[in-house]
N, C-alpha and C positions, 0 to 999 in steps of 0.2 A: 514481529509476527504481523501478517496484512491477515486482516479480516477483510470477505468479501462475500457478493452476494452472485450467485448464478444470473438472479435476473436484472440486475444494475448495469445498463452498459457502459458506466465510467470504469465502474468494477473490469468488465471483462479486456474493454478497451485499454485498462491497463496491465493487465496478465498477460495476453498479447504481447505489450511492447516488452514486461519482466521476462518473456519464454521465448525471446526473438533477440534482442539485445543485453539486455541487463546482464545476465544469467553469464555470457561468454564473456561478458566486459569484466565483472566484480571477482571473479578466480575463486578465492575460497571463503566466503562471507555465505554464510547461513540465513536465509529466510523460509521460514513456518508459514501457512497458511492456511485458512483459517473458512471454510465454506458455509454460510449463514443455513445452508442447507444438511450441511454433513454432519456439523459440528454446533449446533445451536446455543448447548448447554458453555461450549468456550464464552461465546460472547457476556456473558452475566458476570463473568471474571473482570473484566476490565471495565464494564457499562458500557459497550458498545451499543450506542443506538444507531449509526449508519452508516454507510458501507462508501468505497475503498474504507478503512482505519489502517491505521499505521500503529502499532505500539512495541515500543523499544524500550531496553533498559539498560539507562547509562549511568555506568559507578554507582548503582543501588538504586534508583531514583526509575521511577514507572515515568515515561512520555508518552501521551497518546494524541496521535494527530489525525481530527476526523476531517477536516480542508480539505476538499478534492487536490487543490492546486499546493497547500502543501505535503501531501502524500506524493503528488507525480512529482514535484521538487525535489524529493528523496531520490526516486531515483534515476531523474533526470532533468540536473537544473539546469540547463541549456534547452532544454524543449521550452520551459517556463519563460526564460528570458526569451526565448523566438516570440512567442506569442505574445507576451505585453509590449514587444517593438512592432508588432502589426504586419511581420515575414511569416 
């Protein structure tokens, strides 16, 4: 599930790249989202205190990742490695 905020523009900057690339790349893999606006009461679920979040759950086990740069590393770690080579 990405939690996200309308007025954060890491947030939107990255729904963007999820509704442009991700979305036709990934096939059939499920992501929920999560609007700090629409959806307020979500956030108190996981302790989201800021926005992109990432939270996954693998084989039982709650992952939340609030790292801007690990969030876009989810879903695109080739964008991450361009940018720490300085392209």
């Amino acid at each position: 599930m990405l939690y996200y905020s309308k007025w954060d523009p890491r947030s939107m900057e990255l729904l963007e790249y999820i509704n442009s690339e991700w979305v036709s790349r990934e096939g059939d893999e499920t992501l929920y989202i999560a609007s700090s606006w629409d959806l307020p009461h979500s956030f108190v679920a996981f302790r989201v205190t800021q926005v992109p979040c990432l939270v996954r759950s693998i084989k039982g086990r709650i992952m939340k990742e609030d790292y801007f740069s690990r969030v876009q590393n989810f879903f695109n770690p080739r964008l991450l490695a361009r940018k720490n080579r300085g392209s």
